[in-house]
LOTITOR-938351 format. One record per residue (C-alpha): residue number from 1; x, y, z. Coordinates in nm, 2 decimals. Layout:
BEGIN
+-----+--------+--------+--------+
!  nr !     xx !     yy !     zz !
+-----+--------+--------+--------+
! NUM !      X !      Y !      Z !
...
+-----+--------+--------+--------+
END
This chain:
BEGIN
+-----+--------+--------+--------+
!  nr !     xx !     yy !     zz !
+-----+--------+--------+--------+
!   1 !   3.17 !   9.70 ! -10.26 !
!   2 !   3.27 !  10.07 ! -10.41 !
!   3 !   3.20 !  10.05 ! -10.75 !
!   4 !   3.51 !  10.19 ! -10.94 !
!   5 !   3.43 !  10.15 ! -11.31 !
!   6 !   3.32 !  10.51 ! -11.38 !
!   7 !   3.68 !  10.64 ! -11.29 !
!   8 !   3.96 !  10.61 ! -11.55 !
!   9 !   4.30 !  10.44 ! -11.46 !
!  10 !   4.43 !  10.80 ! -11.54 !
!  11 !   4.26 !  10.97 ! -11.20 !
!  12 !   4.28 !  10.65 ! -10.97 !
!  13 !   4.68 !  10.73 ! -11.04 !
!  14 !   4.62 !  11.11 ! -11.01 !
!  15 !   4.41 !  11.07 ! -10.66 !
!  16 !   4.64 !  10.80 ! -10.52 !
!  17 !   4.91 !  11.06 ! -10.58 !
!  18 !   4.69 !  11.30 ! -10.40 !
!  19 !   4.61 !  11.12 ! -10.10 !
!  20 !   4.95 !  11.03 ! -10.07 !
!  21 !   5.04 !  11.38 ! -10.04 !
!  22 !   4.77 !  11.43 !  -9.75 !
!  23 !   4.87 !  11.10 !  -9.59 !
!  24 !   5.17 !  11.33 !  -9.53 !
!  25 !   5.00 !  11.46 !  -9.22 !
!  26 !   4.89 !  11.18 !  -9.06 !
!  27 !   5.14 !  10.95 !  -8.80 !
!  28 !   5.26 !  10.64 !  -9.07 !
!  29 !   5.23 !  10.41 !  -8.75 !
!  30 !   4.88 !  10.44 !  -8.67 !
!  31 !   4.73 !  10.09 !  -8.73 !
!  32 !   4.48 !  10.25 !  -8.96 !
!  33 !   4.73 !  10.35 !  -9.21 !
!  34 !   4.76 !   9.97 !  -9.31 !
!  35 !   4.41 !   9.98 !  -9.44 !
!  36 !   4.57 !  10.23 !  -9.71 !
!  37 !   4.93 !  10.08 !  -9.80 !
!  38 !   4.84 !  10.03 ! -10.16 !
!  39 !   4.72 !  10.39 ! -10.18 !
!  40 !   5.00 !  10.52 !  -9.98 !
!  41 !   5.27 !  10.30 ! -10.19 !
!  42 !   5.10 !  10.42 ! -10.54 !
!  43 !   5.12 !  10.77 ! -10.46 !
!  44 !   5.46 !  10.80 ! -10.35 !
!  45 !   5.57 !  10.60 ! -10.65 !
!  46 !   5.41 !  10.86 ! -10.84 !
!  47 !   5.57 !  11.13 ! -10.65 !
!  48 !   5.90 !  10.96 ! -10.69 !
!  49 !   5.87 !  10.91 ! -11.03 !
!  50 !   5.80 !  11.25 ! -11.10 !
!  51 !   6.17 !  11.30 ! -11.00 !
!  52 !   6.36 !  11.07 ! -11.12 !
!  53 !   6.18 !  11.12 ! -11.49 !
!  54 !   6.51 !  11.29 ! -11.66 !
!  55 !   6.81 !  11.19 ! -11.46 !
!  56 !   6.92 !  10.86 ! -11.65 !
!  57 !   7.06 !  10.62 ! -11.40 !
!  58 !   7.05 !  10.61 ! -11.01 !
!  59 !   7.39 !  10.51 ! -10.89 !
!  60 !   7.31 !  10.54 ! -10.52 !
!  61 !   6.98 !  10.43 ! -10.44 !
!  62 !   7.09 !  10.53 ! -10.06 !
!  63 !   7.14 !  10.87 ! -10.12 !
!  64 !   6.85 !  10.90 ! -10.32 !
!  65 !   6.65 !  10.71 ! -10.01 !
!  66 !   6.76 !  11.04 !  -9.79 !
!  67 !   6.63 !  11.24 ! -10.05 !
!  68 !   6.29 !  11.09 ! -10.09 !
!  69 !   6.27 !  11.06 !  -9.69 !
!  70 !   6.35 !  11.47 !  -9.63 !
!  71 !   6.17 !  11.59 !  -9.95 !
!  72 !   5.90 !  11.39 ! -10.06 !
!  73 !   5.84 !  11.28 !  -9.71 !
!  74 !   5.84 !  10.87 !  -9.86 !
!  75 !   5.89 !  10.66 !  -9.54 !
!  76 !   6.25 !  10.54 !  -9.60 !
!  77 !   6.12 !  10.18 !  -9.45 !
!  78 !   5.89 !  10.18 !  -9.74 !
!  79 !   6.15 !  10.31 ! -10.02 !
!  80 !   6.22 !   9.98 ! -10.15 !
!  81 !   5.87 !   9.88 ! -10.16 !
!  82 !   5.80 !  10.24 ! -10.38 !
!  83 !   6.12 !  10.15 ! -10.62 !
!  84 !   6.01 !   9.78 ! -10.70 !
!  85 !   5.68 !   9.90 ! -10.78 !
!  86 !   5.82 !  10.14 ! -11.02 !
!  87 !   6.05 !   9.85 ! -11.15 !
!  88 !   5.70 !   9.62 ! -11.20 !
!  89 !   5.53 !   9.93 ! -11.40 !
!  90 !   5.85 !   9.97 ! -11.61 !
!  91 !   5.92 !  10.32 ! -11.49 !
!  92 !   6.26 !  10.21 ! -11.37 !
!  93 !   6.49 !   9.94 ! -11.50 !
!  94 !   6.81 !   9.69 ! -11.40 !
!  95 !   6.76 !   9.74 ! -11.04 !
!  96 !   7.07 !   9.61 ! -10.89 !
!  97 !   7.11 !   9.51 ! -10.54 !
!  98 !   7.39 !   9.50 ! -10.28 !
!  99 !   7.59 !   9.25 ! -10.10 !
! 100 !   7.30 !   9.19 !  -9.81 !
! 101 !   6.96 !   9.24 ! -10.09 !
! 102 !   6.92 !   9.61 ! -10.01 !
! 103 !   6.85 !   9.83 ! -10.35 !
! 104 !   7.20 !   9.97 ! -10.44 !
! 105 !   7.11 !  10.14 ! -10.80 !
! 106 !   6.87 !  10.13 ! -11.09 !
! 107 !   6.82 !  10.28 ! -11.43 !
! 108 !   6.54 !  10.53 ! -11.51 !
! 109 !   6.27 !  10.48 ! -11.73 !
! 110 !   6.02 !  10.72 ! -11.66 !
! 111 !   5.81 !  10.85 ! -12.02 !
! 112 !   5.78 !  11.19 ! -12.07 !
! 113 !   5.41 !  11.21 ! -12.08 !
! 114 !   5.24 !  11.23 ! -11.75 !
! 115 !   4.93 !  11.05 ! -11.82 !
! 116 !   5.14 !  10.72 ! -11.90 !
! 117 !   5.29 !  10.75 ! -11.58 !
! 118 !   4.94 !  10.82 ! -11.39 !
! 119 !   4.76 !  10.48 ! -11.61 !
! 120 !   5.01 !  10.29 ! -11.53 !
! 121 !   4.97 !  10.33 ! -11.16 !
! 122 !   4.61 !  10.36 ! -11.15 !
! 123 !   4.55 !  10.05 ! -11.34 !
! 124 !   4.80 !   9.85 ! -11.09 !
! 125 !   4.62 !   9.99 ! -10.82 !
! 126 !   4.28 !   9.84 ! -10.92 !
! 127 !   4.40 !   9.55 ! -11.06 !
! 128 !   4.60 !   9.46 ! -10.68 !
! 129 !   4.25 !   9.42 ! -10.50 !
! 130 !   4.28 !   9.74 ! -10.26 !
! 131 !   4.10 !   9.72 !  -9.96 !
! 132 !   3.75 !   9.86 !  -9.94 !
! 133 !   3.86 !  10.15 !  -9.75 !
! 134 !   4.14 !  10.23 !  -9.96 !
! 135 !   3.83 !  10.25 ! -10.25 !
! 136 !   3.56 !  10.41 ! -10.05 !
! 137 !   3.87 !  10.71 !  -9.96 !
! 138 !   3.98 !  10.75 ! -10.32 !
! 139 !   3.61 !  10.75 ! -10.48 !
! 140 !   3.52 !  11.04 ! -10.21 !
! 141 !   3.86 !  11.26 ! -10.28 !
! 142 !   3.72 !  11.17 ! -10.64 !
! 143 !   3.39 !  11.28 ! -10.62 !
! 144 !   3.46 !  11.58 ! -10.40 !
! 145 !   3.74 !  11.69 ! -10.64 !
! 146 !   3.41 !  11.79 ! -10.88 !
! 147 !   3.26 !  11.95 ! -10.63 !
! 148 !   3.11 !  11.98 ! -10.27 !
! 149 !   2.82 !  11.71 ! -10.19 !
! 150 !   2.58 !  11.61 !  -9.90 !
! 151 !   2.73 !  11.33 !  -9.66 !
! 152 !   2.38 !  11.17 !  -9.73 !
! 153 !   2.42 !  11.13 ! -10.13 !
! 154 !   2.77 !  11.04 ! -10.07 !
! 155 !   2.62 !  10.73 !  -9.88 !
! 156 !   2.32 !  10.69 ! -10.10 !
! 157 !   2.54 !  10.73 ! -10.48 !
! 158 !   2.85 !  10.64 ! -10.38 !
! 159 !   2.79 !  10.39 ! -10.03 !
! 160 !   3.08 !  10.62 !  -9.87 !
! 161 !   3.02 !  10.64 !  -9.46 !
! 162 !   3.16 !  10.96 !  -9.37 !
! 163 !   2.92 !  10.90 !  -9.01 !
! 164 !   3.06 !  11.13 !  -8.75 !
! 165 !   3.21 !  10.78 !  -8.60 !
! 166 !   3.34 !  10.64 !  -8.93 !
! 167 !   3.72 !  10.60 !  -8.91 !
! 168 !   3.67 !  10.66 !  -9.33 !
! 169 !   3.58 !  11.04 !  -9.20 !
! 170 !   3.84 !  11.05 !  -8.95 !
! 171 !   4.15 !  10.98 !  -9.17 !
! 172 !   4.02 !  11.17 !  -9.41 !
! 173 !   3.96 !  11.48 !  -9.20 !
! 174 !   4.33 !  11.45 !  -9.06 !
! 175 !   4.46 !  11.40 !  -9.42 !
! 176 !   4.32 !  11.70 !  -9.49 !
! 177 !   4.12 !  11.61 !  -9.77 !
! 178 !   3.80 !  11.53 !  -9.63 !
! 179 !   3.60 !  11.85 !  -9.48 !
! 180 !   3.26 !  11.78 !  -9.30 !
! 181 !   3.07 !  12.16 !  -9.29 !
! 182 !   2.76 !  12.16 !  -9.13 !
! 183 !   2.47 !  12.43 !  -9.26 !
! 184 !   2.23 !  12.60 !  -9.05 !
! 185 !   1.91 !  12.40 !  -9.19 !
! 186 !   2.14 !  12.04 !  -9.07 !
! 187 !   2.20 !  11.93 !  -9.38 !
! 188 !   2.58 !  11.82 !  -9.34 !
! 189 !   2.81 !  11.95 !  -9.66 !
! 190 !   3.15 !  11.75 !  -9.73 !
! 191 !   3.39 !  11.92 !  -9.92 !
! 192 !   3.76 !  11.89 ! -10.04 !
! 193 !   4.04 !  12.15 ! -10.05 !
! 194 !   4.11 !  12.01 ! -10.41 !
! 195 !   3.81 !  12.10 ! -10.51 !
! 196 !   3.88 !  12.47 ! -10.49 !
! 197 !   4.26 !  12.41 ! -10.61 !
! 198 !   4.13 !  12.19 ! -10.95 !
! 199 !   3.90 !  12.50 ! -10.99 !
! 200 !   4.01 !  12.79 ! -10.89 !
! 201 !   3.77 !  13.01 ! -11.07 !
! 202 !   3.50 !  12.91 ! -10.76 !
! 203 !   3.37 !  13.09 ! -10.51 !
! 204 !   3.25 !  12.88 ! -10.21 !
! 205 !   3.05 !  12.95 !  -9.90 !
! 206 !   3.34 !  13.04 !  -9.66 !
! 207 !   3.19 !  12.90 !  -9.39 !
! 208 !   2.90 !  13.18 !  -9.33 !
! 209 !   3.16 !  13.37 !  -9.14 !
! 210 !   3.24 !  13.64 !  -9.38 !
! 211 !   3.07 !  13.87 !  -9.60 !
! 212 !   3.08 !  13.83 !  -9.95 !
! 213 !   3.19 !  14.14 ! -10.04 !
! 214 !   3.50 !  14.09 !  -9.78 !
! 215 !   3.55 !  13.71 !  -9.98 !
! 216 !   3.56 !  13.91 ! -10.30 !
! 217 !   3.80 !  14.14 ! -10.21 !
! 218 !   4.07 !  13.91 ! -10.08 !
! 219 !   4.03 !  13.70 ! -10.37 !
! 220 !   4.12 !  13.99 ! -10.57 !
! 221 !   4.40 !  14.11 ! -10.42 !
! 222 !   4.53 !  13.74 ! -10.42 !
! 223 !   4.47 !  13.74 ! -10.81 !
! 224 !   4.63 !  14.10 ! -10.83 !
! 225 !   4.95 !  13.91 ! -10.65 !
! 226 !   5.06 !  13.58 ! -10.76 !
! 227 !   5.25 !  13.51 ! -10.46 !
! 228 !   5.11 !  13.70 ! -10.17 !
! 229 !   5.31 !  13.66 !  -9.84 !
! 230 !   5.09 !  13.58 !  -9.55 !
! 231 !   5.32 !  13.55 !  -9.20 !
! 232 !   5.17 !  13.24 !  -9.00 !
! 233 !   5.40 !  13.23 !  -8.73 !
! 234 !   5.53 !  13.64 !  -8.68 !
! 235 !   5.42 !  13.72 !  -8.34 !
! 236 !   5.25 !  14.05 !  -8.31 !
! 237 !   5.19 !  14.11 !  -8.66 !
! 238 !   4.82 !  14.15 !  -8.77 !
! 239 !   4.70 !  13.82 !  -8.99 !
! 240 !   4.42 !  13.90 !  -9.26 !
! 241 !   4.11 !  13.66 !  -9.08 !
! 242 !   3.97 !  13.57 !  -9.43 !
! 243 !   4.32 !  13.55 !  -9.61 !
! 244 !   4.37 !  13.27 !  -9.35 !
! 245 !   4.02 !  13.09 !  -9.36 !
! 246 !   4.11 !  13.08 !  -9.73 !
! 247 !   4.43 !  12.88 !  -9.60 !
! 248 !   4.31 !  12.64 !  -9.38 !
! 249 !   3.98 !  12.60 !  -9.60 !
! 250 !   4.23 !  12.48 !  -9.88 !
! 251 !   4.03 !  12.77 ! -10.09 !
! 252 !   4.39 !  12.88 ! -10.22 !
! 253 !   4.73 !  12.71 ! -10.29 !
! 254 !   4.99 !  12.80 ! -10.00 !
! 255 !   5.35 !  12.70 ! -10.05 !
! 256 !   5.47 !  12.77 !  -9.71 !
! 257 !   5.88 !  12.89 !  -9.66 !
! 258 !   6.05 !  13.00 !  -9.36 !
! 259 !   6.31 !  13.28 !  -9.50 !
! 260 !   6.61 !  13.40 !  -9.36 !
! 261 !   6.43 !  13.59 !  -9.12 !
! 262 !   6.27 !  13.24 !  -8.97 !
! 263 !   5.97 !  13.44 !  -9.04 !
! 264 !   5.74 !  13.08 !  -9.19 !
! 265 !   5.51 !  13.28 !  -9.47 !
! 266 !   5.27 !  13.10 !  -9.69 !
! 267 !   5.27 !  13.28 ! -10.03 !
! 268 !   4.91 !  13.27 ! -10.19 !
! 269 !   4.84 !  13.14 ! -10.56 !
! 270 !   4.53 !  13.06 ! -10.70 !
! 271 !   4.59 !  12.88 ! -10.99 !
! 272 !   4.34 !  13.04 ! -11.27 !
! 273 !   4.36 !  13.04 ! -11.63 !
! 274 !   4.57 !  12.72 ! -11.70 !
! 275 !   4.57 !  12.46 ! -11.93 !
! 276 !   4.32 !  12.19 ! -11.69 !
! 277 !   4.64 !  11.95 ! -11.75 !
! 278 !   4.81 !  12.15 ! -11.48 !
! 279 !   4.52 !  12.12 ! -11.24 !
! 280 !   4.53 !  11.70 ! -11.28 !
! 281 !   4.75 !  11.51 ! -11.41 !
! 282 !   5.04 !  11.75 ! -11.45 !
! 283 !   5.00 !  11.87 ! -11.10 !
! 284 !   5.35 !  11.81 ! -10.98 !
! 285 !   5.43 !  12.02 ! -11.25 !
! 286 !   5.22 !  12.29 ! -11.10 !
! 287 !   5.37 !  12.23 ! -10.74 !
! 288 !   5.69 !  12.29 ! -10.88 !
! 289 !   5.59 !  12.61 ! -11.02 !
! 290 !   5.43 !  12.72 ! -10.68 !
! 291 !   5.76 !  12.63 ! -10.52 !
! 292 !   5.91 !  12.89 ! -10.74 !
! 293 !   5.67 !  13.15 ! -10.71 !
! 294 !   5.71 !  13.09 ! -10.32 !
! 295 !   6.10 !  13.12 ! -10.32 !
! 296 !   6.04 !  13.44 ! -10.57 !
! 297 !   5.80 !  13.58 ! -10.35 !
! 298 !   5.97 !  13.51 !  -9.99 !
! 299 !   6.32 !  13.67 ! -10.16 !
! 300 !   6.14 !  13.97 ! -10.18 !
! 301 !   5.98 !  14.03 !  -9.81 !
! 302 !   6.28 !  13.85 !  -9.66 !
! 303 !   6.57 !  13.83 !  -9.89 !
! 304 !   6.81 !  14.07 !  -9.73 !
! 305 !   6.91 !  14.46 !  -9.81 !
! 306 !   6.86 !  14.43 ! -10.20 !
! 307 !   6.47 !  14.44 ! -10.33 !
! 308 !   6.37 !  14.19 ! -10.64 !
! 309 !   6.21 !  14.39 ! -10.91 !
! 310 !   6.18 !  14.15 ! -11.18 !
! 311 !   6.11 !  13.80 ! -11.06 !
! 312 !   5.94 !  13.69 ! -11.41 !
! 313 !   6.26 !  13.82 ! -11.53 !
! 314 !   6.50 !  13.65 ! -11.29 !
! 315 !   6.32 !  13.30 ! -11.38 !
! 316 !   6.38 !  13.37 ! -11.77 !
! 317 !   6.77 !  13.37 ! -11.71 !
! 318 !   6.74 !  12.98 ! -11.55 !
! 319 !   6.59 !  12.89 ! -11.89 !
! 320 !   6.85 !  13.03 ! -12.10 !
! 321 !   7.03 !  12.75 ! -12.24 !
! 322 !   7.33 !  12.99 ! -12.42 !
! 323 !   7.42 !  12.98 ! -12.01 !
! 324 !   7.31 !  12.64 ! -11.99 !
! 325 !   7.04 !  12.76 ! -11.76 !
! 326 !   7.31 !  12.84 ! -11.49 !
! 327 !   7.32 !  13.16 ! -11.28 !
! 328 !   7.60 !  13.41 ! -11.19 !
! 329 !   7.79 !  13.32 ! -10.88 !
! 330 !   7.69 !  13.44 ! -10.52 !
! 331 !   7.89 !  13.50 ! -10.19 !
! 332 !   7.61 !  13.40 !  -9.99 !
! 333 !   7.48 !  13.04 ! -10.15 !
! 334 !   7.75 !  12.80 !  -9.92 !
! 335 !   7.57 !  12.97 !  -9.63 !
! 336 !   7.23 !  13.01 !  -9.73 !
! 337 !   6.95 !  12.71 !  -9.75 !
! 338 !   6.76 !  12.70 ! -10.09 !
! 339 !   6.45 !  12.45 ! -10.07 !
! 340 !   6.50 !  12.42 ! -10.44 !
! 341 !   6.79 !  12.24 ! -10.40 !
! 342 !   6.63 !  11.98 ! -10.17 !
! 343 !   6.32 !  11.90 ! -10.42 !
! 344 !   6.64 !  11.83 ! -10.72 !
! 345 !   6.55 !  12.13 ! -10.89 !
! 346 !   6.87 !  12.36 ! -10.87 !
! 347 !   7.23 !  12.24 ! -10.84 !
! 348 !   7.50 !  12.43 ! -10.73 !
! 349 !   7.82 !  12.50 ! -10.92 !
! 350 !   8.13 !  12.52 ! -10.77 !
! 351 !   8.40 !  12.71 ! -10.93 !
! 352 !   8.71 !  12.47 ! -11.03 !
! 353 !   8.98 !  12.74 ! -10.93 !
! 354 !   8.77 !  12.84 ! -10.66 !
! 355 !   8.58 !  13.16 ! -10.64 !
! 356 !   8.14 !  13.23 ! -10.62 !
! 357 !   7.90 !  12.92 ! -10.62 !
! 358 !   7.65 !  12.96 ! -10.88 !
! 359 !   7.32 !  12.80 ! -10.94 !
! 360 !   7.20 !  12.64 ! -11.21 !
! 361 !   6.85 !  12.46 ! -11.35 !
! 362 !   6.85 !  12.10 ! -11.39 !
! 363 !   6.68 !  12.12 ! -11.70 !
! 364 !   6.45 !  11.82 ! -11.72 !
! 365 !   6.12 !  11.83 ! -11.92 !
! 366 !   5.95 !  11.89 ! -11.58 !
! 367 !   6.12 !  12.16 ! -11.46 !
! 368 !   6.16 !  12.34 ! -11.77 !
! 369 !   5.81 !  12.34 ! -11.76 !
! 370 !   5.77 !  12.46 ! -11.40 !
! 371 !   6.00 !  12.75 ! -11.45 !
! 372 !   5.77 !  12.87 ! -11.75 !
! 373 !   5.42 !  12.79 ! -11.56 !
! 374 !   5.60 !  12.99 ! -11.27 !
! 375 !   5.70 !  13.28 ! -11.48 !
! 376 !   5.36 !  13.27 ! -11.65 !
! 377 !   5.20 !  13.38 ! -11.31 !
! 378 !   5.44 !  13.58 ! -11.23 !
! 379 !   5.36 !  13.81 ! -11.53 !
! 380 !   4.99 !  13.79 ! -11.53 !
! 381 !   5.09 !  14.14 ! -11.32 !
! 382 !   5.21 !  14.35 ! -11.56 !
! 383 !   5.55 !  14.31 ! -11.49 !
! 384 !   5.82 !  14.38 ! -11.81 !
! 385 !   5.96 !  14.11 ! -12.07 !
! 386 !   6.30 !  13.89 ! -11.89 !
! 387 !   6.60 !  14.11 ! -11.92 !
! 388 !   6.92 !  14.00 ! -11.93 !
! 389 !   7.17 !  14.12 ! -11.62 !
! 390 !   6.98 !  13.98 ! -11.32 !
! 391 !   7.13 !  13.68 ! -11.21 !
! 392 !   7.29 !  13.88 ! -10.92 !
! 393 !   6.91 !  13.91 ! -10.78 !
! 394 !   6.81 !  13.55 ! -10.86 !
! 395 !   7.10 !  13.38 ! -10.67 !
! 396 !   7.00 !  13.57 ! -10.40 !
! 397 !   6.63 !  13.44 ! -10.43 !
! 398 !   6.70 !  13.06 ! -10.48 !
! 399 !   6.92 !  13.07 ! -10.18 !
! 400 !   6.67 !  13.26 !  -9.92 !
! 401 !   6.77 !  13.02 !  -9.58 !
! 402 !   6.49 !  12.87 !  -9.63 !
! 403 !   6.24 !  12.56 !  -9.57 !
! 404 !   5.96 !  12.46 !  -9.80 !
! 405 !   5.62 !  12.27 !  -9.74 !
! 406 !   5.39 !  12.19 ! -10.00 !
! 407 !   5.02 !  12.33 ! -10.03 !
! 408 !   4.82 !  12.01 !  -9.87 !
! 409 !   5.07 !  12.03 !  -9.59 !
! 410 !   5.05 !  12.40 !  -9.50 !
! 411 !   4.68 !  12.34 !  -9.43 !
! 412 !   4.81 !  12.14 !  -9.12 !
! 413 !   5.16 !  12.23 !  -9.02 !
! 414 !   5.10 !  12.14 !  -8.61 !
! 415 !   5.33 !  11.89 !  -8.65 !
! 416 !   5.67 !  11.80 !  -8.50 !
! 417 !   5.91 !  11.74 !  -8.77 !
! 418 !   6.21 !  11.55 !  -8.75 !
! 419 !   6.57 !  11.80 !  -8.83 !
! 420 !   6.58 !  11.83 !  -9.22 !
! 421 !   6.91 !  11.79 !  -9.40 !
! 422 !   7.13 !  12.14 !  -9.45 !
! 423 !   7.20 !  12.24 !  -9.84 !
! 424 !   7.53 !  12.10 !  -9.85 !
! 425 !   7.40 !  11.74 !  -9.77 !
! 426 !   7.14 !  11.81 ! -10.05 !
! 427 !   7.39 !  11.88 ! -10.27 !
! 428 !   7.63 !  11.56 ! -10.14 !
! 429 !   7.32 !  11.33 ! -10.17 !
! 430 !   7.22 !  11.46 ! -10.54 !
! 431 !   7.61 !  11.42 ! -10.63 !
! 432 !   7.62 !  11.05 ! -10.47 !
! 433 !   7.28 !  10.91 ! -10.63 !
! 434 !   7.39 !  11.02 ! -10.94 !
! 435 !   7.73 !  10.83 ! -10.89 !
! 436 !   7.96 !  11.18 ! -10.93 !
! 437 !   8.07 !  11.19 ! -10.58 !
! 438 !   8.17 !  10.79 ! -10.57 !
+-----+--------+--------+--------+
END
């Protein structure tokens, strides 16, 4: 059995969430998925949790279901499953049910600090006897999260099999968090694309294919450009070789957004420099903010005739509360598809009497946050204090046309995905759960 008594409730929460996310990538009927239910369930309760924390009372759990199936990818046959879990761990309260037992709404309960939310989770998790595959996966993302290892001291410290013919090794290699390298002298090296995301600030081998010097360089010019647009599916167009082993290595964070161009661009962060809260357990946090930057970054190579020059700036006006975080209106938003919409950030105001749609902020503790961790990259490139006068240029950034995938899935986006909802069903759903459009 996987001994898990050196690993605190806090990070079994934070690398259920994790493997959640990279669960994202694998087919949710294979009959090896049911060896990680627990994990699975954990992690999108964390996920959901994350937002719902700041929005009071769920009138329409149905809408909110559609929601959780487009965005956070929660497997709508498992929704109810995520929400009573929630309800056990006191994150939610008076769930109320319909006519034929199906979840109809529920009140939220979700404490502001993230750790809470993370022990709260990881202490069901072990207490709920997982299976010894779910432990032997999450001790692995755990160890390799610290840094690369040896598959044989995996085996020998930890009594992980990541064999060539251990199914362990293949669901984690199709999750994406699992990478097998092998080294000239044999010796086989396992490694984890959050290794490089939880710290940033280190180089790894990249896979003996380029020279250091090369490795150097790209990293920084990703440094010198929070943000930096990368086509992946522009046909003809010359893709930087290391740039993209960075990608796929999961050496970098990159968002990926199809703009209005359908041009789908991952936009290259790394992470440096933060508070380590931002790197673990608040990490959705730090998605959010890499959402941002993406939608920032993709208004400016793709955003139509007008170019952004102050992006840091634009994000300052959505945290003004004397314009209770709300942007001037925009001819283009009924027409245009903002991503930020779908992941509950951004809510779009319609005019009473008629007239622009304008954007504004849903200002929860979380996204407050995200908008300032954004900005806060943003600037680390010299770019001038927030001006006032720009919310012109920020409509036309939050409402690009265009799709969002986070990091851990643009490392495998080979997919075929099911249609996503359109804006205005976003905006109809986030109206309904909330019980305004009832």
């Amino acid at each position: 059995m996987t001994i898990l008594r050196d690993i605190a409730p806090e990070r079994i929460g934070l690398r259920c969430y994790d493997i959640a996310l990279g669960l994202r990538n694998l087919d949710v009927h294979s009959g090896w998925m049911t060896e990680f239910r627990a994990t699975h369930i954990a992690g999108m309760a964390a996920n959901l949790a994350s937002v719902l924390k700041g929005r009071d009372i769920i009138r329409d759990a149905s809408a909110l279901k559609r929601i959780a199936a487009d965005v956070l990818k929660i497997d709508p046959y498992a929704f109810d499953q995520v929400v009573v879990l929630l309800d056990d761990l006191e994150l939610i309260r008076n769930v109320r049910r319909g006519s034929g037992g199906q979840i109809a709404s529920f009140d939220e309960s979700v404490p502001m600090l993230h750790d809470d939310v993370l022990v709260r989770l990881g202490t069901h998790w072990e207490t709920n006897q997982p299976t010894e595959s779910e432990q032997q996966l999450l001790v692995t993302v755990q160890a390799l999260a610290q840094a690369p290892r040896s598959a044989t001291k995996l085996h020998d410290e930890l009594g992980v099999d990541l064999s060539a013919a251990s199914p362990l090794r293949a669901v984690g290699e199709r999750a994406e968090l699992v990478r097998p390298h092998l080294l000239r002298d044999g010796t086989e090296i396992v490694a984890s694309p959050l290794y490089a995301f939880e710290q940033p600030d280190t180089l790894v081998d990249l896979f003996e294919s380029h020279s250091p010097d090369q490795v150097r360089a790209t990293f920084e010019r990703v440094r010198r450009t929070v943000g930096l647009a990368m086509p992946l599916t522009l046909v003809g167009q010359r893709v930087d070789p290391i740039l993209a082993d960075m990608i796929k290595s999961g050496l970098v964070s990159a968002p990926t957004v199809i703009g209005a161009d359908r041009t789908q661009r991952a936009f290259v962060t790394i992470p440096y420099g933060l508070d380590a809260t931002y790197l673990t357990t608040k990490k959705q946090v730090l998605d959010r903010a890499l959402a941002l930057v993406a939608c920032v970054r993709c208004g400016q190579v793709s955003g139509g005739a007008t170019p952004i020059r102050f992006p840091s700036a634009i994000l300052g006006s959505l945290l003004d509360k004397s314009r209770d975080h709300t942007l001037s209106g925009h001819s283009s938003t009924e027409r245009q598809y903002a991503p930020l919409i779908a992941l509950g950030m951004i809510t779009p105001v319609r005019p009473r009497l008629g007239g622009l749609v304008s954007a504004r902020l849903v200002p929860t503790p979380e996204n407050i946050d995200a908008v300032r961790l954004a900005r806060t990259l943003l600037e680390r490139q010299g770019e001038g204090l927030p001006e006032r006068g720009n919310e012109r240029e920020a409509a036309d950034l939050l409402f690009t046309g265009s799709a969002y995938l986070s990091p851990i899935e643009t490392i495998s986006t080979a997919r075929h995905n099911a249609p996503t909802l359109t804006v205005s069903e976003f905006e109809d759903l986030w109206e309904h759960a909330a019980g305004r459009g009832l």
